[in-house]
N, C-alpha and C positions, 0 to 999 in steps of 0.2 A: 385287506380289501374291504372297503366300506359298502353298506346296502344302499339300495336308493328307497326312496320314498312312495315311487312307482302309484298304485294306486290309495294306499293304504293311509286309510283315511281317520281321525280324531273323533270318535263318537262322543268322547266326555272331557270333560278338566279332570287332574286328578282331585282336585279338590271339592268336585261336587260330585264324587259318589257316597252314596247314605246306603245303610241297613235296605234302603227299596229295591237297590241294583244287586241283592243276594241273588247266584241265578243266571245273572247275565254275561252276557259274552262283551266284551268292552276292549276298543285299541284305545289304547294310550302313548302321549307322546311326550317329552321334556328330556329333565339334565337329572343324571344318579346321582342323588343329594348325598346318597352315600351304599356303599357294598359291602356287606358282611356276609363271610362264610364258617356257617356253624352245622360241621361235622358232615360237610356234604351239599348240604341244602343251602344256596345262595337268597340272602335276603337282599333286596335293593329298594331304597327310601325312591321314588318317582314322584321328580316336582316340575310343576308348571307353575306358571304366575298365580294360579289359582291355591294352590297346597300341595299337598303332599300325599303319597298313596303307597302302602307298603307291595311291595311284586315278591311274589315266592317261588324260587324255581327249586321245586324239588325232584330230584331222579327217578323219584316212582311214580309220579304224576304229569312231569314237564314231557316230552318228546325229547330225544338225545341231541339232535340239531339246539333248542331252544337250550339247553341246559350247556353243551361244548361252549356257544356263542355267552353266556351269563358270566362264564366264568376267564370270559376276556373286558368286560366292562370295568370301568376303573372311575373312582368318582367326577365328577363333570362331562362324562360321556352324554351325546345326546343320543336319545334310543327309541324307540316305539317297541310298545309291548302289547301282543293280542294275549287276550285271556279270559279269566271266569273269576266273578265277584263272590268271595264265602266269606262268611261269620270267623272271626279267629279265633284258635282253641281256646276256650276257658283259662282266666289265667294272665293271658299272653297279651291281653290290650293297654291299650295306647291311651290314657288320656290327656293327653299333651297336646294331643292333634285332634282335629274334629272326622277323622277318617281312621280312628285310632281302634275302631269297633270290628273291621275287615281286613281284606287283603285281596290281591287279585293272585291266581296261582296262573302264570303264563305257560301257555303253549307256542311263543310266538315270541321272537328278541330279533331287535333289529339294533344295529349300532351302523348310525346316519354319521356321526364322527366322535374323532377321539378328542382329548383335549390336554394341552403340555402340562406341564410343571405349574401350580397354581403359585402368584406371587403372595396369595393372602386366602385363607380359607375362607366359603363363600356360609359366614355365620351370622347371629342377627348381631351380637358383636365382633367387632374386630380389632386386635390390637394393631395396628399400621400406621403408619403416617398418613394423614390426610390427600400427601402428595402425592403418595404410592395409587391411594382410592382413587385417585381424579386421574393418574395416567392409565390405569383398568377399569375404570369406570364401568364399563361394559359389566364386570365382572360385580362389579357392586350394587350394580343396578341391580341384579341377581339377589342379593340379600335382600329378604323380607322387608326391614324397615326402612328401605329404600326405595324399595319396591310399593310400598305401602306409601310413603310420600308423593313418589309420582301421582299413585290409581286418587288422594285427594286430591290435589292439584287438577287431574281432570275429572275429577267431580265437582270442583270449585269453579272451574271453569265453565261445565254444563248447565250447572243452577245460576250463575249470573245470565247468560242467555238466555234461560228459560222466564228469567225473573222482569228482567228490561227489555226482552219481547213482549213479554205479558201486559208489562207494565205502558206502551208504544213505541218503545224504544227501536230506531232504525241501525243495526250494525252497520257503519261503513269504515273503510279504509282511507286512511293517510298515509301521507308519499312518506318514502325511508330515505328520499334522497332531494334534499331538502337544502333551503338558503342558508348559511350559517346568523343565527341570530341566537346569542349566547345568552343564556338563561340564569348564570352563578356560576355555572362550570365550563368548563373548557369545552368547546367541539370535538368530536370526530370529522375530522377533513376525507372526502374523499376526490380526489383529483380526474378530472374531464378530460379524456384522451381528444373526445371532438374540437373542446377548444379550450388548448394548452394556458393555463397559467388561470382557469377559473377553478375552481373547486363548489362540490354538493358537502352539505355537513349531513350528518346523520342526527335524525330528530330527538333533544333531548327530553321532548314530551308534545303532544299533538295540539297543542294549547291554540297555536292560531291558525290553524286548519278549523278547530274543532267552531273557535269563534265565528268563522267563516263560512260554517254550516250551516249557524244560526241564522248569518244573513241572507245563507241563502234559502231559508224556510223549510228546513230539515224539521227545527221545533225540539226532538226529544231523538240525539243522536251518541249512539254507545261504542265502545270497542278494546277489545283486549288489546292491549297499543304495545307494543315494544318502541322502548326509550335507550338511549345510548348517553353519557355522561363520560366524559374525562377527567376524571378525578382522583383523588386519595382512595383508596379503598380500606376495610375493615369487614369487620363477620357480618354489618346490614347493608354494606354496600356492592354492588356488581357494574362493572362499566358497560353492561350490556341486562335489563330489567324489563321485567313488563308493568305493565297498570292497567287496571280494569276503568276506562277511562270515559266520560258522560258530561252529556252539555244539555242542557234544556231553555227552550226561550218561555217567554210573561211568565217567570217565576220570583217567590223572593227566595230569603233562607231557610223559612220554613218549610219550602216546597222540597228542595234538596237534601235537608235534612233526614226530611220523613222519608224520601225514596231512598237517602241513604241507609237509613237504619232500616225499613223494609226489607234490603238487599240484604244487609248482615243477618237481619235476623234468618231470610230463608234461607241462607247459604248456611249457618249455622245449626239449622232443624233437620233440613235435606242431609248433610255430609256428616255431621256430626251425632248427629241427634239429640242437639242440644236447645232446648226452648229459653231464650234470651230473654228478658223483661225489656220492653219496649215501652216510651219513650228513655232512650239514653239520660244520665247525669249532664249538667250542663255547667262551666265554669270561666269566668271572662280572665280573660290573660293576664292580668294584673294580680287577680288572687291566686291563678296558678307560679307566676313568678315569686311572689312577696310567701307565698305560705310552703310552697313545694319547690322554689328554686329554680324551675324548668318550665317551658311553656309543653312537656309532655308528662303531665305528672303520674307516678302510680300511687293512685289513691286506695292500693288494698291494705296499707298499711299505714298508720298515723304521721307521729314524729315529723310535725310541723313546726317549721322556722317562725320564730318568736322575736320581733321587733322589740329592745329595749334601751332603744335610741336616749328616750325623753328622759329615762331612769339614772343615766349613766355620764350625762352632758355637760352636770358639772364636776367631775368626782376629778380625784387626786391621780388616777391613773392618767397619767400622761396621754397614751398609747389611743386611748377609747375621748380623751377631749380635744386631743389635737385633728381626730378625726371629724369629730363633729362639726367641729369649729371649720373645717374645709367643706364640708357641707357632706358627709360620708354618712354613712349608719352601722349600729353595730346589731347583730342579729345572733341570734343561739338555736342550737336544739338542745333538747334534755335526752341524756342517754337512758333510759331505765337502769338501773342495775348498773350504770357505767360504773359508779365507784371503787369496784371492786377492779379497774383496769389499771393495771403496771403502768409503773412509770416510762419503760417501755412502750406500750401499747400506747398511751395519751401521744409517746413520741414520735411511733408509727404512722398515727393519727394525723399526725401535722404535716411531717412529711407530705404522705397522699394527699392533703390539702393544698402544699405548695406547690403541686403539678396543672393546679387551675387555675393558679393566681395567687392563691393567699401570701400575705409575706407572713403568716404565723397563726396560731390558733390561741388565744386566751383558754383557761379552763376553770372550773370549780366544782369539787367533790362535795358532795353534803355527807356528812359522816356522822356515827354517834355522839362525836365528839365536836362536832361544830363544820364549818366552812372552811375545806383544803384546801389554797391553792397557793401559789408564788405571789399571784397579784391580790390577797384575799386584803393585805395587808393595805392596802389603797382606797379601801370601801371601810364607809361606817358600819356597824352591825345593822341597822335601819335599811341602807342602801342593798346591803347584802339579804336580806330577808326581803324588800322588795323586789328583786333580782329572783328570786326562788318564788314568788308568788306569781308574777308574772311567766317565768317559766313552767308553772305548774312542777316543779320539780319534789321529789320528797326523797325523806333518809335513805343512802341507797343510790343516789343517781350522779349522775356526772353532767355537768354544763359545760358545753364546749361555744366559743363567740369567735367572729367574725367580726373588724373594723375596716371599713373598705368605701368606697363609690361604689354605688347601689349594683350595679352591673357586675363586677367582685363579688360583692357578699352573695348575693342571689347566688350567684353560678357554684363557687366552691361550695357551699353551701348544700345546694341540691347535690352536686355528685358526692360529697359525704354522706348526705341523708342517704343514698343509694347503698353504699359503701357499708353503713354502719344495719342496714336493714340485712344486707346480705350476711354480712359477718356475724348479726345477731339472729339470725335466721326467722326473722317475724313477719317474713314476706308468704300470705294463705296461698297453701298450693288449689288447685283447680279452680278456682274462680276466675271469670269473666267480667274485669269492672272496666267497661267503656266509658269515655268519658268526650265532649265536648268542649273544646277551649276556643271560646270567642270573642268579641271583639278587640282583635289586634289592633294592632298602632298602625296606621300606614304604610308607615317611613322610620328608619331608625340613620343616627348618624354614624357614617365610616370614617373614623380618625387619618386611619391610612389613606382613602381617596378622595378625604375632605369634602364629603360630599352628602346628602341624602342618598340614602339606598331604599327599594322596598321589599317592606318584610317578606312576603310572597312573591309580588311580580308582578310586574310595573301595568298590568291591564285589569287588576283588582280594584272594585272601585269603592271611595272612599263612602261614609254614611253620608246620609243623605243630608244628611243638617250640617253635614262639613266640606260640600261641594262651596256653598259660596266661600270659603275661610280661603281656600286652595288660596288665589290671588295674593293674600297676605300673606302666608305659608313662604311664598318662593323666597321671600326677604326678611322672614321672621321664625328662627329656630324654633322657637318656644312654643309656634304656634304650629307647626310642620308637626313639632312634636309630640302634638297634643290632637292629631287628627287620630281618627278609628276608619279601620276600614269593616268593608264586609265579608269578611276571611272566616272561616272557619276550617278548625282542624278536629279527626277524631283519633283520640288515644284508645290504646287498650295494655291494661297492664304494665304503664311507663310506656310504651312505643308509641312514635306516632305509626296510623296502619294509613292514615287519607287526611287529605288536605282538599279546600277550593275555596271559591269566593262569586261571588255577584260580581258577574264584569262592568269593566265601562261601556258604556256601547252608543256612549256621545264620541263625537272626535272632539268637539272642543275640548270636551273636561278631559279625554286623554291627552292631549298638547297640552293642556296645563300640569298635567299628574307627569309628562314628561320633562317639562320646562323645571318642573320641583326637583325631581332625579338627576336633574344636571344634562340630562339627555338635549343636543339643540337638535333644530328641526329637520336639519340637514343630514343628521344622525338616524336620526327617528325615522327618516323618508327611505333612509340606506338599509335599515335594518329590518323594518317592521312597515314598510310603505304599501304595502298591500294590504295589509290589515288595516290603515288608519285611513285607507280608498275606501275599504267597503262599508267603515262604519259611517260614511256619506250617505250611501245607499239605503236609507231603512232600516238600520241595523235595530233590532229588537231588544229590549229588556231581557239580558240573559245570565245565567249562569251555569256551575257545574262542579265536578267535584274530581277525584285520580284516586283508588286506591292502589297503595302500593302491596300488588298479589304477592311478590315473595316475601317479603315480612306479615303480612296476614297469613300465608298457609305456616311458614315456621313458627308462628305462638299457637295458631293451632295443632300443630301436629308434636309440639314441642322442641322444637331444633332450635340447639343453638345458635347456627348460624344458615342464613340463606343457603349458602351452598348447598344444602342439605335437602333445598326442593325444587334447586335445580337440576336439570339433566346433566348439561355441561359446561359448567358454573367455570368462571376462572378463578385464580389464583388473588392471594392478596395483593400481588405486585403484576394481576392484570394476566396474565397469563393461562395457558393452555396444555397441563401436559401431556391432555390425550395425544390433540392433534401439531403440537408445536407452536402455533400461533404465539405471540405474533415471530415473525420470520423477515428473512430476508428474498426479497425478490430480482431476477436478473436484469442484467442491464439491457435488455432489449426492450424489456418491460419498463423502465424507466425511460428511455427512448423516448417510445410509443407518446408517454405521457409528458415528455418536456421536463423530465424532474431530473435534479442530480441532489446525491444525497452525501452527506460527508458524517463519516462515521466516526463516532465519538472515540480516542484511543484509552486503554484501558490505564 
């Protein structure tokens, strides 16, 4: 028979009693983290979200009721305990815990419920499968360092309201149930029972609402936004996210900038306790690509890509002139210390590089004994010494190159540089190196849809001295290619954590930034035609920015992956295995809604 709760009421957490509550009589409530019985005397660990709190039922002390009931308690029972707060014998304390000085000796046990067969011990580690955690979740949540991810996340949450109220910021809400206008990823459909065969998509970010706000003299409007995306998933992706999401009108970059890094900085003093150097590192795209590979670089560590196109263009290696001669580049890093890797290791090497393109990886050892390598023989001793001056290389290190179309070299490139920093472990732990990477390209070309794509998002607007070019642009690659927008992204430690830009907020110059995109007008009015009404109306000089909160609180708290700071995060293949999701629903419900669905056979 279980107790009830009746009047009996929580005077404390256990984790805020101190040395001050020696003396007091205190109820206490939570889960028996754990129950030991030593030679009589029942010890039981009592946690709340708050800590932890030793409870002593001993026989010459407890009442016979409070002590019969102790010794039916079994770990994860939930319980209330009345009692009195003492000093623990000399000796006997705890410094593990911050309550490790006391103990409460109970006159008073209540067991509210019992609890089955635990699938996985609730400890701050756990050996389980991830899958297991997410269909117990409940139970996980329960472990400290899980527990401890949520309590930032809504602390994260707190200090941005507090910061973008402060700062005039108006919190307002956007619809969830929304036009489908497809943003890079696939919609969520959701289908109208009222009127059969329309569908609402679910928002894959609040982007022209938020524009919308502007026009409608909101000026400076924020919102923890929940976004939905259909997509590939992986450890930083979830088809269901939030963003800490903000639009402000008569600003430039500089003005978003600075309320961006404002915000990180209080959200990182408040939660963390950590004092940020403000203003952020700043780097334009071109040298984040050309030196780090990646337009999200982690600049806490060196081992930058070194151009040695000019050096190399007319040499006897086939491989490195036939590329050039196509108009390619060849590029290197210098390994410190590589020399000493197996021939093995150089092979593993190339490998991993062929998984992002490479057709191969050239190499050269500098050794006591001269320049190692299969191709060394194709280079003058001149060529090769310039080749090592250029790469700053010295005795000791390994050169590894890349011949490719710059888009190749870049890319494999960077994800080795990644690869080779982790493997060599020269990545500084606890640092915070934020970094700005600005001026993007507009528009980049899609092979595949033979088209103009834009880098960001087709209402990002171009620099200002590249508004008149647009015109020539529509019928001129070279010049399309050659536009900047006003995009900014901000990095931290290789991730991006937020992206935005200066909108457009002429319709013409959007009709022309659409006509570039291959978008016609007819397209544009289907998709996005209420946005391109109101920038008729006055629309204002504006822009704004999205951080993305789950990979911002997982670098801070240090999680591997998102899941880790969500509640009830899905699976990498989109799923749910608390609650089932996604599932089949009945055919009355398909009815209802005019849908017939035909089920894929296995």
């Amino acid at each position: 028979m279980l107790d009830h709760l009746g009047d009996f009421k929580r005077d404390y957490f256990c984790g805020e009693l101190t040395e001050n509550n020696i003396g007091d009589e205190v109820r206490l409530l939570g889960w028996a983290d754990s129950v030991r019985d030593h030679g009589g005397v029942i010890f039981i660990n009592l946690r709340d979200r708050e800590g932890v709190v030793q409870v002593v039922v001993d026989p010459s002390k407890s009442p016979e009721e409070a002590y019969e009931k102790s010794k039916k308690v079994r770990t994860e029972y939930v319980i209330g305990v009345r009692g009195r707060v003492q000093r623990r014998p000399a000796g006997t304390e705890n410094p593990k815990i911050p309550t490790g000085t006391i103990e409460v000796i109970a006159d008073q046990i209540l067991i509210l419920n019992t609890c089955d067969v635990l699938p996985f011990q609730i400890e701050d580690t756990v050996k389980v499968s991830e899958e297991v955690r997410l269909k117990y979740r409940y139970l996980d949540i329960r472990r400290k360092p899980m527990f401890k991810n949520l309590l930032i996340r809504h602390e994260v949450y707190q200090a941005t309201r507090e910061y973008l109220a402060g700062h005039g910021f108006l919190e307002v809400e956007t619809p969830m149930l929304t036009k489908s206008t497809p943003e890079g990823a696939r919609d969520f459909l959701v289908p109208s029972r009222l009127e059969k065969g329309k569908f609402y998509a679910l928002p894959q970010s609040p982007q022209l609402f938020k524009q919308i706000l502007m026009v409608g003299g909101i000026e400076r409007y924020f919102q923890i936004a929940r976004c939905f995306r259909d997509e590939d998933l992986r450890a930083d992706r979830q088809p269901e996210f939030t963003q800490i999401d903000f639009e402000m009108s008569f600003v430039d970059e500089e003005d978003i900038i600075a309320i961006s890094e404002g915000l990180i900085h209080y959200i990182f003093k408040k939660v963390l306790g950590v004092e940020l150097k403000i203003p952020f590192r700043r780097m334009t795209y071109k040298e984040a690509i050309e030196r780090y590979g990646t337009d999200k670089p982690d600049v806490r560590y060196e081992l930058h890509i070194v151009d040695i196109t000019d050096i190399v263009r007319d040499v006897e290696f086939k491989v490195f002139r036939d590329v050039v001669q196509k108009g390619g580049i060849i590029k290197g890093l210098t390994v410190e210390g590589g020399a000493s890797f197996s021939r093995k290791e150089v092979d593993d090497l190339t490998e991993f590089a062929k998984k992002f393109g490479a057709k191969g990886l050239a190499w050269i050892k500098v050794t006591p004994e001269g320049f190692q390598s299969p191709i060394a023989k194709f280079f003058s001793q001149e060529k090769l010494n310039q080749i090592k001056e250029k790469m700053e290389a010295k005795e000791g290190d390994l050169m590894i190159f890349v011949a490719d179309i710059p888009e190749t070299t870049h890319r494999v490139l960077g994800f080795v540089r990644r690869h080779l920093a982790d493997r060599l472990k020269i990545i500084p732990e606890g640092r915070w190196d934020f970094l700005w990477v600005v001026d993007f390209p507009l528009v980049e070309w899609d092979e595949e849809e033979n088209r103009f794509v834009a880098l960001h998002h087709p209402f990002t607007s171009p620099k200002e001295e590249d508004i008149p070019k647009l015109d020539d642009a529509i019928n001129n690659k070279e010049v399309a290619l050659s536009l900047k927008s006003r995009a900014y992204d901000l990095v931290l430690n290789g991730e991006e954590i937020g992206g935005g830009s200066i909108r457009i907020h002429s319709s013409v110059v959007q009709e022309k930034v659409f006509k570039l995109l291959g978008i016609s007008e007819e397209e544009a009015k289907e998709k996005f035609g209420f946005l391109i009404d109101a920038l008729k109306f006055g629309a204002p000089p504006h822009g704004g920015l999205a951080f993305g909160l789950d990979r911002l609180i997982a670098l801070m708290v240090g999680a591997e992956s998102i899941r880790d700071v969500i509640a009830f995060p899905k699976t990498q293949k989109g799923n749910c295995p608390l609650s089932g999701a996604p599932d089949y629903v009945t055919e009355e419900q398909l009815k209802e809604l005019g849908i017939s669905v035909e089920v894929e056979e296995d």
